[in-house]
Structure formats: C-alpha cells, structure tokens
C-alpha positions in Angstrom: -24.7 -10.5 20.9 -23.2 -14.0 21.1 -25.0 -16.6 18.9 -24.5 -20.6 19.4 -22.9 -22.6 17.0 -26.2 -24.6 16.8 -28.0 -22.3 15.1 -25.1 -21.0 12.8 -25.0 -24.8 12.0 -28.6 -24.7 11.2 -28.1 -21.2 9.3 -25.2 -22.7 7.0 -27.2 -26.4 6.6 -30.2 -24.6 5.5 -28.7 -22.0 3.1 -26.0 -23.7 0.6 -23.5 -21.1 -0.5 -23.9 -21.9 -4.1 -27.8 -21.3 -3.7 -26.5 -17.6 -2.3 -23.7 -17.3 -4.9 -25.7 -18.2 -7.7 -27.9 -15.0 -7.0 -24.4 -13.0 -7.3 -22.9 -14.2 -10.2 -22.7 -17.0 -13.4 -22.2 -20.5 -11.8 -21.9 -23.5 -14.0 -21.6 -27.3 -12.6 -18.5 -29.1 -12.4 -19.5 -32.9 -11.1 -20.6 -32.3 -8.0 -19.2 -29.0 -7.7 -20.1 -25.1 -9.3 -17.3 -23.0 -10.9 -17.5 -19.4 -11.6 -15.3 -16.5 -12.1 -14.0 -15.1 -8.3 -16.2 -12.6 -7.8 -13.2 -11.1 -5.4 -10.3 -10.6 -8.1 -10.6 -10.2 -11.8 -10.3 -13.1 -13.8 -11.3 -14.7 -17.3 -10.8 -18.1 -16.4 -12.9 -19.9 -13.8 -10.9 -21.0 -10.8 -13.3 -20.0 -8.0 -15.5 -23.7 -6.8 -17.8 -24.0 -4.5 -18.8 -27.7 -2.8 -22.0 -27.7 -1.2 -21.1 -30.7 0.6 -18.4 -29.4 2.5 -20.2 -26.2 3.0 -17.1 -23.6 1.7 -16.1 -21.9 -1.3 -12.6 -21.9 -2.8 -10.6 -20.0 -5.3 -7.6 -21.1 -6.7 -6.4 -18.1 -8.3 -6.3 -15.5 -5.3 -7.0 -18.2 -2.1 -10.6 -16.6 -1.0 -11.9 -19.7 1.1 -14.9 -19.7 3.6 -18.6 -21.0 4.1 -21.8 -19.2 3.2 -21.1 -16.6 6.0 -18.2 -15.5 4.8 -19.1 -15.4 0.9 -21.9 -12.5 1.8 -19.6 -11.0 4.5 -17.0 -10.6 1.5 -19.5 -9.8 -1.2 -21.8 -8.0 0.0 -19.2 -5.8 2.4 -21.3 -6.8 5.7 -20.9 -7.2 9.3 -21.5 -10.8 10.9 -24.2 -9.8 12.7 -25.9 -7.8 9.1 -24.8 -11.5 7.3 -26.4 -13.6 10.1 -29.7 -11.5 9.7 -29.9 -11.5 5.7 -28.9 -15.1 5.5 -31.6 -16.0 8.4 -34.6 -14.2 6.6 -33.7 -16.4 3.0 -33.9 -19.7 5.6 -36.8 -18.7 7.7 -35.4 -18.8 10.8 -35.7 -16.5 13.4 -32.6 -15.0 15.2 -32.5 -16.0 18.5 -33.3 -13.3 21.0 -30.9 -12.0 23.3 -29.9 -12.4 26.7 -32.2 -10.0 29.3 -28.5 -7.9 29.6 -28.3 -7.6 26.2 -31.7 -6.6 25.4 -31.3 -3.9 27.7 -28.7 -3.0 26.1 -30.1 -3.0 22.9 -33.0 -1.1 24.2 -30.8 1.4 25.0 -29.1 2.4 21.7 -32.1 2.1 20.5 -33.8 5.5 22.8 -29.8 7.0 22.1 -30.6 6.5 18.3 -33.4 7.9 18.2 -32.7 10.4 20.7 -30.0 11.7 18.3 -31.8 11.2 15.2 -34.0 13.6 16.5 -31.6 16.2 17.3 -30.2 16.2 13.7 -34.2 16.7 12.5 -34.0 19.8 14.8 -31.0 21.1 13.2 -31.8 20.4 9.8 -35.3 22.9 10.6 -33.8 25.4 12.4 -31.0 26.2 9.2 -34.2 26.6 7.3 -35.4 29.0 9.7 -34.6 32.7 10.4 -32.2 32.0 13.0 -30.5 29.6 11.0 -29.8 32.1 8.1 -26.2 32.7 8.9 -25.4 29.3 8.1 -27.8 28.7 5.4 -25.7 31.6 3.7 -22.6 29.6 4.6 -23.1 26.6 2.9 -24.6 28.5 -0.1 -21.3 30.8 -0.4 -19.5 27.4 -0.2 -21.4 26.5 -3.5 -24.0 23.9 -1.9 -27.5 23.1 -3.3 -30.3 22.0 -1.6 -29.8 18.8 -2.6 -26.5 18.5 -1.0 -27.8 19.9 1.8 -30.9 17.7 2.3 -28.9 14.6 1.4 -26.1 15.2 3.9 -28.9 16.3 6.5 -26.9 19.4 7.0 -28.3 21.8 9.8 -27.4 24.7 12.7 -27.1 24.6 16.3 -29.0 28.1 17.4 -27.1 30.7 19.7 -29.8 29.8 22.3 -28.5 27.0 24.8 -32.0 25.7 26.2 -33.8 25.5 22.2 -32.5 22.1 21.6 -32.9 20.5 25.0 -36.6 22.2 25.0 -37.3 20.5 22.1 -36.4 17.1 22.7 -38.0 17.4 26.4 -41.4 18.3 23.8 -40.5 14.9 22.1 -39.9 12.9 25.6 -36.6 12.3 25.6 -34.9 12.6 29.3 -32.1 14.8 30.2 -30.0 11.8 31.4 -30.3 10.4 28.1 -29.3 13.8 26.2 -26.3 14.0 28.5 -25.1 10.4 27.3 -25.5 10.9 23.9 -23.3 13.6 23.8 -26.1 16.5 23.0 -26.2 18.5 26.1 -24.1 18.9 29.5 -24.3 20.4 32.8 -22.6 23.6 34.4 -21.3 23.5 37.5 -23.8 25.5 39.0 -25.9 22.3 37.2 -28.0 23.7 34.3 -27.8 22.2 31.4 -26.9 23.9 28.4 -26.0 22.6 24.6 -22.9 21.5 23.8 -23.4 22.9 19.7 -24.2 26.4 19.9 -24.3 28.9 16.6 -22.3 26.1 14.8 -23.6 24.9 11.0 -23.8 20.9 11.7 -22.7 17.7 10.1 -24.1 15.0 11.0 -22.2 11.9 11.3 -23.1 8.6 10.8 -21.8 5.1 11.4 -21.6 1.9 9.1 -25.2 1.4 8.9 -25.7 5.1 8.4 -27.8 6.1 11.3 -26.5 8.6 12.9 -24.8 8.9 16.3 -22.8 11.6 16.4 -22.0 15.8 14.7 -19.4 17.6 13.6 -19.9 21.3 14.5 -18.3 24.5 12.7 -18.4 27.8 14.3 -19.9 30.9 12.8 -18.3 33.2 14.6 -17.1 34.3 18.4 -14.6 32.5 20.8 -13.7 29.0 20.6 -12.5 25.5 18.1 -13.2 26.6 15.0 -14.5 22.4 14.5 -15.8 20.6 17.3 -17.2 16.8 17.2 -19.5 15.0 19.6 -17.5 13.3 22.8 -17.1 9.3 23.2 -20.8 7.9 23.6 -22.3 4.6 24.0 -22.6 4.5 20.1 -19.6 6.9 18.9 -16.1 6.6 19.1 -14.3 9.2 17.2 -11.2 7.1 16.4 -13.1 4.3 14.9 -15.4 5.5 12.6 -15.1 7.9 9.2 -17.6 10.7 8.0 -20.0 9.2 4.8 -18.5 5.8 6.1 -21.9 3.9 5.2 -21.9 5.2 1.9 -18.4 4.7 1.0 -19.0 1.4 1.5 -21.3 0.4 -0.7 -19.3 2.8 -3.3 -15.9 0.6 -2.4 -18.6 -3.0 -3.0 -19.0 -1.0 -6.6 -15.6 -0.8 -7.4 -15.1 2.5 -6.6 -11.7 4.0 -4.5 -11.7 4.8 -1.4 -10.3 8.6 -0.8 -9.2 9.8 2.9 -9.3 13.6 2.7 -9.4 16.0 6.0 -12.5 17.7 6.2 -16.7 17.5 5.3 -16.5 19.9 3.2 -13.5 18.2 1.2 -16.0 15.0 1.6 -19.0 16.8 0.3 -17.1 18.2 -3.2 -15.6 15.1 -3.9 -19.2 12.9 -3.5 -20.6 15.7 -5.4 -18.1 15.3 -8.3 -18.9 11.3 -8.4 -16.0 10.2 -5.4 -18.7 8.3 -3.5 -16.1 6.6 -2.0 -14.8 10.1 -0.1 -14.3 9.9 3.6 -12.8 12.2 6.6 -11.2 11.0 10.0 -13.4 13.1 12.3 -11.1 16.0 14.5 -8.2 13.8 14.6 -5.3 12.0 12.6 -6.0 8.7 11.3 -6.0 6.3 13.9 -5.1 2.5 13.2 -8.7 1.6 13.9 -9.7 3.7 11.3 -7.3 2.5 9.1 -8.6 -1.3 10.0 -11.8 0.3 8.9 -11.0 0.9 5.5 -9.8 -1.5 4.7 -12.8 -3.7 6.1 -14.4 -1.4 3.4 -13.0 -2.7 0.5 -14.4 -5.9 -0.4 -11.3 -8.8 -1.7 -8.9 -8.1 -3.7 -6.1 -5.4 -2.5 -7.2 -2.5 -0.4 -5.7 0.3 -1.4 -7.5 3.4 0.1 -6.3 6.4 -1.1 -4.7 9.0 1.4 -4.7 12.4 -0.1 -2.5 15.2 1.9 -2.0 19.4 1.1 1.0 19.4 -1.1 2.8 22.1 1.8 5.4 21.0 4.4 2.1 20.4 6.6 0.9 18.6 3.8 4.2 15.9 4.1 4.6 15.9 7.8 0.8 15.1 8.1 1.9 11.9 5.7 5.2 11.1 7.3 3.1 10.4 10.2 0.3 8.3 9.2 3.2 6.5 7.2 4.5 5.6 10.8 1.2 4.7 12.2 0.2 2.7 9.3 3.7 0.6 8.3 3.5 -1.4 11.5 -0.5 -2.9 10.1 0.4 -3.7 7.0 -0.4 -7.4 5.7 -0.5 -8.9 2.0 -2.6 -6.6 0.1 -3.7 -4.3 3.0 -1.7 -1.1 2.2 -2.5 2.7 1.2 -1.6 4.9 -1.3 -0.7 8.9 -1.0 -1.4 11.4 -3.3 -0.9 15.6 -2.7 -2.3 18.1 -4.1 -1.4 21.0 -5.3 -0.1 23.6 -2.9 -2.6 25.9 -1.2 -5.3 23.4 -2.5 -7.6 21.2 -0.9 -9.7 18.8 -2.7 -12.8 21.5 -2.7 -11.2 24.4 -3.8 -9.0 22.2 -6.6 -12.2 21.1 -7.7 -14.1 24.7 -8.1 -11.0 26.4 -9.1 -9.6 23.2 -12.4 -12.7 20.5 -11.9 -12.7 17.1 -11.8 -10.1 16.3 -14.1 -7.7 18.1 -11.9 -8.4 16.1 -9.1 -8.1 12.7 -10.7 -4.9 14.0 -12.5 -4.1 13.8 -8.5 -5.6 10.5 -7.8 -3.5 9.2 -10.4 -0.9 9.9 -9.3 -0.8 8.9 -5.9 2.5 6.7 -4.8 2.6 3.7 -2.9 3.7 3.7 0.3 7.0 1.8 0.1 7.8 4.4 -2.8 6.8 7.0 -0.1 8.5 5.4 2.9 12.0 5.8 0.4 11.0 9.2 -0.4 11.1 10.6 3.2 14.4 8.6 4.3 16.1 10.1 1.1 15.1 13.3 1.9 16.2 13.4 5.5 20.0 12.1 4.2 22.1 15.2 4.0 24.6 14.8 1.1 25.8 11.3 -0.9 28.8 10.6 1.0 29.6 7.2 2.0 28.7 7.4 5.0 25.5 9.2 4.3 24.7 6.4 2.0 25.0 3.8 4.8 23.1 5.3 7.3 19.9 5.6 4.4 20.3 2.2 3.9 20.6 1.3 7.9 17.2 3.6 8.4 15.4 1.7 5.3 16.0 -1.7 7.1 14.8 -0.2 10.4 11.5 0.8 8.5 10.9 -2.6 7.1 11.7 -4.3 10.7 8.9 -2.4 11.7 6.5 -4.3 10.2 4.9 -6.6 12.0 3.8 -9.0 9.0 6.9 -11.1 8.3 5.9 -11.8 4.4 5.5 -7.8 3.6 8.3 -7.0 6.1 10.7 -9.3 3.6 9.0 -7.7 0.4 9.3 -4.3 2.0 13.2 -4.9 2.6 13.7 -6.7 -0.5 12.0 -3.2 -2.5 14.0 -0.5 -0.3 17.5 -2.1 -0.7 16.3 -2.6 -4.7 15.6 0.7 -5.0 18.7 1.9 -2.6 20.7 -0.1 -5.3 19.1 1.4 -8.4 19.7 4.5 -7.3 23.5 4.4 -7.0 23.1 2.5 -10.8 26.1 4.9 -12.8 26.9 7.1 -10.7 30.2 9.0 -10.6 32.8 7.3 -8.9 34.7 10.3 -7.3 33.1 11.8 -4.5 30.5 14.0 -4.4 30.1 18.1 -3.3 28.0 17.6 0.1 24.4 19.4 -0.7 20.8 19.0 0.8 18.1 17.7 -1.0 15.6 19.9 -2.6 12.4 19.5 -3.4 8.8 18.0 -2.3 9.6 13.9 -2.2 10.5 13.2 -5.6 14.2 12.0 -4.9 16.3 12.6 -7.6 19.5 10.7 -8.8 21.8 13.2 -6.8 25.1 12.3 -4.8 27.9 10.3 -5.6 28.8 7.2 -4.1 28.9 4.0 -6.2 26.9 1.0 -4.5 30.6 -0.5 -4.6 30.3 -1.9 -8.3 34.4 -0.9 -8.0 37.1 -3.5 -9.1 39.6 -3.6 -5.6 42.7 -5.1 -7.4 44.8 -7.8 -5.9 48.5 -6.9 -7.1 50.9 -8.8 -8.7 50.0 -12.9 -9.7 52.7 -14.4 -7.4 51.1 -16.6 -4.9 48.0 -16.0 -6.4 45.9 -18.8 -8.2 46.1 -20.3 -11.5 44.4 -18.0 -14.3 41.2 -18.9 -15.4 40.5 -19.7 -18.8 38.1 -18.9 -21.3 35.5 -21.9 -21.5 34.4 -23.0 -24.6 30.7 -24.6 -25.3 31.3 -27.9 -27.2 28.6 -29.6 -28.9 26.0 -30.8 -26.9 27.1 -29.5 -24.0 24.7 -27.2 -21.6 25.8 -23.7 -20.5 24.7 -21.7 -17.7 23.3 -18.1 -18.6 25.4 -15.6 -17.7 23.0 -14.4 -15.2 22.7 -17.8 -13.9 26.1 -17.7 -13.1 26.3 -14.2 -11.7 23.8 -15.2 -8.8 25.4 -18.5 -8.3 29.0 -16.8 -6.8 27.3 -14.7 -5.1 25.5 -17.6 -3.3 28.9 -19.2 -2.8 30.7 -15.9 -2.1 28.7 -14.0 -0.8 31.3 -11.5 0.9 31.3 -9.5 -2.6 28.3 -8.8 -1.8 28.2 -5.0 -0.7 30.3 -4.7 -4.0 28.2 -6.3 -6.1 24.5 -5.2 -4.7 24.2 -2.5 -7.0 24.4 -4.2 -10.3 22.4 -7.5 -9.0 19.6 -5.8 -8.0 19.4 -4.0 -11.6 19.6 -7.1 -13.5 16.8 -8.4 -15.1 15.4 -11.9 -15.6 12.4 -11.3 -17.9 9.8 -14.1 -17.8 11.6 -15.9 -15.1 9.8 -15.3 -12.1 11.7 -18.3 -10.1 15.1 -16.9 -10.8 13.4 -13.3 -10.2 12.2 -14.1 -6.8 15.5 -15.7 -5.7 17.1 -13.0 -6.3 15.2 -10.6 -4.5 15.4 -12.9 -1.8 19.3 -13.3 -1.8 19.6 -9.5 -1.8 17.6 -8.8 1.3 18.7 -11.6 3.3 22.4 -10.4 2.8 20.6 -6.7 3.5 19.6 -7.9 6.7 22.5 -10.1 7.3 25.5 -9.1 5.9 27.7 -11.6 7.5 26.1 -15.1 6.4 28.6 -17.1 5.3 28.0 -19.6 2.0 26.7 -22.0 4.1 24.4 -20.3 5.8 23.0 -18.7 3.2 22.3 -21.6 1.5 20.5 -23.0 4.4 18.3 -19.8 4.8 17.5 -19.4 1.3 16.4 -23.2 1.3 14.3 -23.2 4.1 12.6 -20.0 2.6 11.2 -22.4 -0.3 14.3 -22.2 -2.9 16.0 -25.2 -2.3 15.6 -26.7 -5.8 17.1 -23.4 -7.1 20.2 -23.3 -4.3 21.0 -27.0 -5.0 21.1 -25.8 -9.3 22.9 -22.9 -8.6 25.9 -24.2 -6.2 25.9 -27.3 -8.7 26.7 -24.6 -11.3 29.4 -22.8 -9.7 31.2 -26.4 -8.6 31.0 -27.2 -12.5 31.8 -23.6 -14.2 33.2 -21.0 -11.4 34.9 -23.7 -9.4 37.7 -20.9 -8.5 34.4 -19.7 -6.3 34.3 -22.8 -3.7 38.3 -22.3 -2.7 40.8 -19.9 -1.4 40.8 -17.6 -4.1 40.4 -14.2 -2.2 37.3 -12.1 -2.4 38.8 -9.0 -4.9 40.1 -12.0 -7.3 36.3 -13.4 -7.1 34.8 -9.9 -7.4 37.2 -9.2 -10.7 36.0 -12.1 -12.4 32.6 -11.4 -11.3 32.6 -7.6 -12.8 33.9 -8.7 -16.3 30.7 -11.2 -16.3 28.5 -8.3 -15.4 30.8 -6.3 -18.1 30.2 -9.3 -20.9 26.8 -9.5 -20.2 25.7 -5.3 -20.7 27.6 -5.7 -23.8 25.4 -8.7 -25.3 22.5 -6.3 -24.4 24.7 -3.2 -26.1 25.3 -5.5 -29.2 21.5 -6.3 -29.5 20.8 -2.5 -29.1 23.3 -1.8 -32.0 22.0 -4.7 -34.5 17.9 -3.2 -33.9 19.1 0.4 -34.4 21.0 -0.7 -37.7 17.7 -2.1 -38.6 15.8 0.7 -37.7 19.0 3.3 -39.3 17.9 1.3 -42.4 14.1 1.7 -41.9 14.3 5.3 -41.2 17.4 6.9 -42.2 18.0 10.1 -40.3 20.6 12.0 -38.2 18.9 10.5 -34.9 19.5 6.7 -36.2 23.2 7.9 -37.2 23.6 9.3 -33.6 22.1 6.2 -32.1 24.1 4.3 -33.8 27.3 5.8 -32.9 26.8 6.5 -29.2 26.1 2.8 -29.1 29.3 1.9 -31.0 31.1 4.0 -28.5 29.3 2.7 -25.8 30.7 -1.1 -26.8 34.4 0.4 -27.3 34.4 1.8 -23.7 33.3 -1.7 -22.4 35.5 -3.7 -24.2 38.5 -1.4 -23.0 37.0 -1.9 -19.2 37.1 -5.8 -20.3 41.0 -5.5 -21.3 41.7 -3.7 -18.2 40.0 -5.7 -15.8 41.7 -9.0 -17.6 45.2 -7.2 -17.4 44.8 -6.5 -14.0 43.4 -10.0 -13.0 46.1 -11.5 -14.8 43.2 -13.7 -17.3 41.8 -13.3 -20.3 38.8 -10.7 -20.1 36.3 -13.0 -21.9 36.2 -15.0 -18.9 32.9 -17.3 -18.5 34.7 -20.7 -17.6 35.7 -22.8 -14.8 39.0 -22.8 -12.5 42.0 -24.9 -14.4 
C-alpha cells in the first residue's frame, strides 16, 4: 500500500526521533541537540546526535543517518509498513485506508491466512491422533519433546486425500481458495485431492510469523522424500527462510544468524540456544534470500553464517553460493562459512559431541574472501610459473565480479596480498608438479618466487654512475626505509611484478595512511600492470592519496633520484632489493638485542639456540647485501640519492 508524503510528514512532525530514541537508549543534551552511544555499532564514546529540528539522526563513528522512520526500521529490525503502524499508534493517527483494489487485496490474504492457518491446526491434531502415530514416533525417535513440537506447530498430513479438504469445507473455506493457497489440487479427471499426503509437516512461516506455507517429509512409499508448498499469493520459496520471524528478533538481540539445510538441523540448533538458525526451503540459497538476511541483521556488519557438510558435497554446495553471493556484496554485507565435520550435520553433531562441538564450528567459520582464495588455490594444479599466473589471473576475475566498486578494490587488494604472502620464502628452483590435497586449507606448497629475484645487469660500462651511501647530517630529515621502498615503486613501477611479493608483506604498524596506500598501489598495478609513473600517480590521486603521492615522488626526486632517469629497471630493482635486504636486517638486529635480553632473563638451551639462529640469520643477509653490491657495482649499504 502506497502512503502520501502528507501523512508521513505528519507522522515524522508529530513523533520526534529523539522522543522515540530516548525510549531505546541513554540520551543526554548537547545544546539543541541529544547524544548517545550508536545504538548500531559498539562504542564508548558518544558520537551518535540526533537534531529534532531537522528531523534525522546522525552518527559520526559508523555514518548511520535517517529520520524517525528509519531509526525504528534499523532498531527495531522492522518493515516500513510495521514502522509506519508503530510509529502512527505513539502519534494517534490513523493509517489511511487503502485504495478499494487494495483492500481487496488485503481481504484476500487475509481468507488465504487464515485459510492456511487452519490447515496447520488440522495437522498439528491429526499427529496427536491415531493416524498420526507414525510420525509422532518420528519426531520422538528424532529426540523431540512436546515442547518442540507444540512450539514449531509440527503436525501430519493423513494417507486419506479428502480428510483435509473435508475439514476446511466444515470450517467454510472454498475449494478455489484451497487450490490458491497451495493446500489442495485437482486431477485431471477433476477431483480434488491433497497435495501433503502421509507426510510429518513443518509449517513455515514468513517475517511476521504467520504462516503461509509447509514443508512436507515422507513417511514412507513412492515419491520426494521433502516436498514444500508451490508459489502462492503469500509464499515464494526463494524469498523467504524457515524460523525467519524468529531469527529476527534473535539477530535484533545480538545473536548470529546460521544458514543450515534442513528443519530438523533448524530445530537442534534453536533447541541448543541458536535462535538465530534458519533453512532455505527445497532449494539453494537464492540472492533474495541472501538480501533477506542480511535485512535481518540490524546495523553494523552482517555476517550471517553459512554452515555446509564438511564432504565434497559439502564444498561444492559452498563454491556455489560463493558465486551467487560475490556479485551482492557491498561494505559490510558479506557471509561467513563454516563445515562441519564429515558425515555430520548440525543435528547429529549436536546429539553425538553437544553444543560445544558445534560452536567449536561456528568459530571457526572463514570469511568469504579467505574462502574465495581457498577454492582458486585448490583448482591450480602444481606451483609452476605458469600455474602461479593463471591463480592470480582467476583471483582478479573473482574480484571484477563484484558489482560494488569499494569491496571489488578491497577484494583485489586482499587476493593479490594474500597471492603475495603466499610465495613469501619460497624456494627459488622450481618445483615437482603435484595436486593439492586436502579440504580448503591451502598450504604453503609449490615453488615459484613472487619474483623477489635480483635480474643482474652485467658489467658497469655504459651503465650509470654508482650510488653512494647517504649520510644523515645533523638536522637533517630522513625518509624511513619503508617510505622509500614505496616511493620507487610509485616512480618505477615496472619492478613491480618483481617486487609484489615483498611489498605486500611489509608492514607499517600504526600507520594506517601509508597502510592504505599501499594496498592501493598493489592492486591498481594488479589490475593494471602496465601504468606507467605518471599514470599511476594520477590514479592513485584521484583515489584520495594525493597528499601522500605528492610526499612520496618529492622523496624519491630528493633521495632515489637515480629512480626518475634512464637507469634501467634491473639496476632500479638491485638497489631496491638491498633496501628491502637492510631493512629485515634492522628487524633481525632488534630480534637478536630482545632475545639477548630474554637469554639473560631466562638462560636456557632455547635462548642459546635463538640466539644463534638469529646470528646466522644476519650473516646470510649481510653476505646477500655484499653480493647484491658487487654485482651492482655500489656499496651494499645503499639508502642515498643518485651522484
């Protein structure tokens, strides 16, 4: 039902969202403002405000902004229309009525609900009857109570075709309507006859929880072992969940949300204290669904969990709600995927180890970028080179998927990070071709270096002048070494397939800035292999880093000057490597001065071997640092400018 935008202006005008807030949670007045903690992220400090005047509420910590509407949409995890309705009875006003069309509309659901409310009270009685023993049996042997039973309005569909439409006729409910809801259909020789016959029944309901359609399980005899209600006026099985209402007001309560395959996997897990539990209903999880949960979750990030068989069933049945769901995604709207152990589903984990075996699952249930990895490193044969380049291709294909351009560029930015790390020391000869083994956890196997190789340039003749070693002199202000590493790349950046691996390991502690840029610079060069310095620049500018491109080419024009001329790329790359090489062993040399401290602390043959390997560790670097300066022609302490 459409409503006009007079009376939502008389809705918000009469209702001020601090009024409605206030009722929600500690406000305190600022001026002519209220502040409070944001009810939809966790914070200490106060930065959510609310101005009556304007009508809207505002948080400066996580960006939740919107008018009274919106704050009990959020909060309270309602519709618009359930908003309009509670908001309207706090003002007095009376929701206008609808159109003639749509109050025979609404008239309509209304018979269908009741229609099918009444077939799930007919159920319900006849599994307490004698021709509903069968399945009361059933859902005893499956370890069920009367409690579960009553408060999941469990029931049975009798053998007889005619008891069910007999009874609703009793109640005087038409056959056209029973047809329409789903409940009954007609032969060709035009009886009618039940659609759920000798099934135990689950009845499903929608986000309101009235109920409007069933699941069905045989008992025995021909046919689906599950069968579900068709498309009605009121269901749809791809858009809602089974226990949707009350997983709802589980997620407003903080609780997870958990997509498992079946009722009965539902039923354990609410009974175990997962309110949040729901089940796609006969199919896989469709992208309305997904929409769904994440409607669910109230602010914040929603992070439904997805929760799979740990068998090759199990994983392909994640690989592809990975590809239905990767396209969605947007900024904080994601999933993560936990298995379970194999042959176990959430049910018979939980009667067979309890509920600490199942949350030992829930734990540990991935992300789906981590997942997304896991699958494309599994499908690449061997480490070769080649191999390596087309899992790198296929993890930029994945993030170009996405529709969302801010998560498409964190997405890239995290596979090639990760594609990086993984090469991080390995061998340098090449590897013994071998499949992958195992159930998605990738390990470290295969060869080929990310390219972190020195390519040398021969002899000096023609070459340019060496570089020599620059010294800091009072007063003066020196670039970190990690600084300068990502400024020639900016300026150079056709060292960068040799350099990737490294880069994307270092580390920049506190410094988100320089963090971000380089996470940036790596994916853009991912994507783009081929943009030159300028273009670079210009890319990595107009993303919002000018101020750090402008420092950072400043830097290499005043201390890696050699960078901005016709010095070729292997000299560049050299000079580069014995930075990286002089920077890991700074980090060695603090390693070795705390475990002398802790040697001293604690001495025992573990300190002495720490020691020692780190020692060693600092001798093979500083003969790598020789090398490299022999070969380059310059002395291996190199950190200054062009001569």
């Amino acid at each position: 039902m459409s409503l006009s935008p007079q009376f939502l202006d008389e809705l918000r005008a009469r209702v001020p969202v601090s009024e409605v807030a206030a009722k929600r949670l500690k406000l305190t007045r600022a001026g002519r403002e209220f502040k409070g903690c944001c009810p939809f992220h966790g914070e200490k400090t106060p930065s959510f405000y609310i101005n009556d005047q304007k009508g809207f509420f505002h948080c400066f910590g996580c960006g939740a902004h919107g008018d009274v509407l919106s704050f009990v949409m959020r909060h309270d995890n309602l519709a618009f229309m359930e908003a309009v309705e509670l908001l309207a009875g706090e003002a007095g006003l009376d929701v206008p009525k609808p159109t003639r069309e749509e109050a025979e509309k609404v008239e309509r659901q209304k018979t269908l609900y009741d229609l099918i409310d009444a077939a799930a009270r007919f159920f319900e009685a006849q599994l307490r009857a004698p021709a509903g023993r069968q399945g009361l049996d059933y859902f005893r042997r499956r370890g069920l109570d009367d409690e579960a039973i009553t408060r999941f309005r469990l029931g049975y569909a009798p053998q007889d075709a005619q008891a069910l439409i007999a009874a609703l006729k009793r109640d005087g409910y038409e056959e056209a309507d029973m047809i329409e809801a789903g409940l009954v259909r007609r032969a060709d020789d035009g009886r009618l006859f039940s659609f759920f016959r000798h099934r135990v029944m689950f009845p499903v309901g929608d986000r309101r929880d009235r109920i409007v359609a069933f699941g069905g399980r045989l008992m025995e005899g021909d046919g689906p072992k599950y069968i579900n209600t068709g498309d009605t006026p009121l269901f749809h099985k791809g858009q809602l969940l089974y226990n949707m209402a009350s997983a709802r007001k589980a997620a407003a309560d903080g609780q997870p949300l958990i997509v498992v395959e079946g009722y009965m996997d539902v039923i354990a897990l609410v009974r175990a204290g997962w309110d949040g539990a729901v089940a796609p209903l006969g199919t896989a999880l469709t992208e309305s669904q997904i929409e769904a949960l994440w409607k669910l979750q109230p602010g914040g990030r929603r992070l439904p969990i997805l929760c799979f068989d740990g068998d090759g069933a199990g994983r392909r049945a994640a690989a592809r709600a990975a590809d239905r769901i990767l396209p969605m995604l947007k900024p904080d709207h994601s999933v993560r995927v936990a298995f379970l152990p194999e042959g176990e589903d959430p049910d018979s984990l939980l009667k067979s180890s309890g509920p600490a075996a199942m949350r030992t699952v829930l734990e540990e249930a991935r992300d789906l970028a981590a997942l997304i990895y896991a699958i494309e490193r599994e499908a690449t044969p061997d480490t070769t080179p080649e191999s390596m380049a087309g899992l790198k291709a296929r993890l930029n294909d994945r993030a170009s998927g996405i529709q969302n351009g801010d998560v498409q560029q964190a997405y890239r930015s995290w596979l090639m990070e990760r594609f990086f790390n993984e090469q991080r020391q390995r061998p340098a000869q090449a590897p013994a071709a071998g499949g992958q083994q195992g159930g998605w956890q990738p390990r470290n196997a295969g060869g080929w270096s990310g390219g972190g190789g020195f390519q040398g340039r021969g002899g000096r003749r023609g070459g340019p002048p060496p570089v020599q070693i620059q010294r800091r002199r009072p007063g003066q202000s020196m670039p970190s070494s990690k600084e300068l590493l990502l400024a020639i790349v900016l300026v150079r950046p056709g060292i960068f397939d040799h350099v990737a691996e490294p880069l994307g390991h270092l580390e920049y502690g506190g410094d988100g800035r320089l963090d971000n840029f380089r996470q940036k610079l790596i994916s853009a060069l991912s994507e783009a292999p081929d943009l030159d310095s300028a273009a670079l620049s210009n890319q990595l500018s107009l993303s919002g880093y000018d101020r750090i491109v402008a420092e950072l080419r400043e830097m290499a024009a005043s201390h890696a000057r050699y960078a901005l001329g016709g010095v070729p790329d292997s000299v560049v790359l050299s000079r580069w490597n014995a930075q990286h090489m002089a920077l890991q062993r700074d980090h060695l040399l603090d390693e070795l001065k705390e475990a002398g401290r802790m040697r001293l602390l604690k001495p025992d043959s573990f300190a002495e071997e720490r020691v020692a390997e780190l020692h060693r560790q600092i001798e093979h670097l500083d003969q790598a640092l020789n090398n490299l300066g022999e070969d380059d022609d310059q002395p291996a302490a190199w950190t200054g400018s062009g001569g």
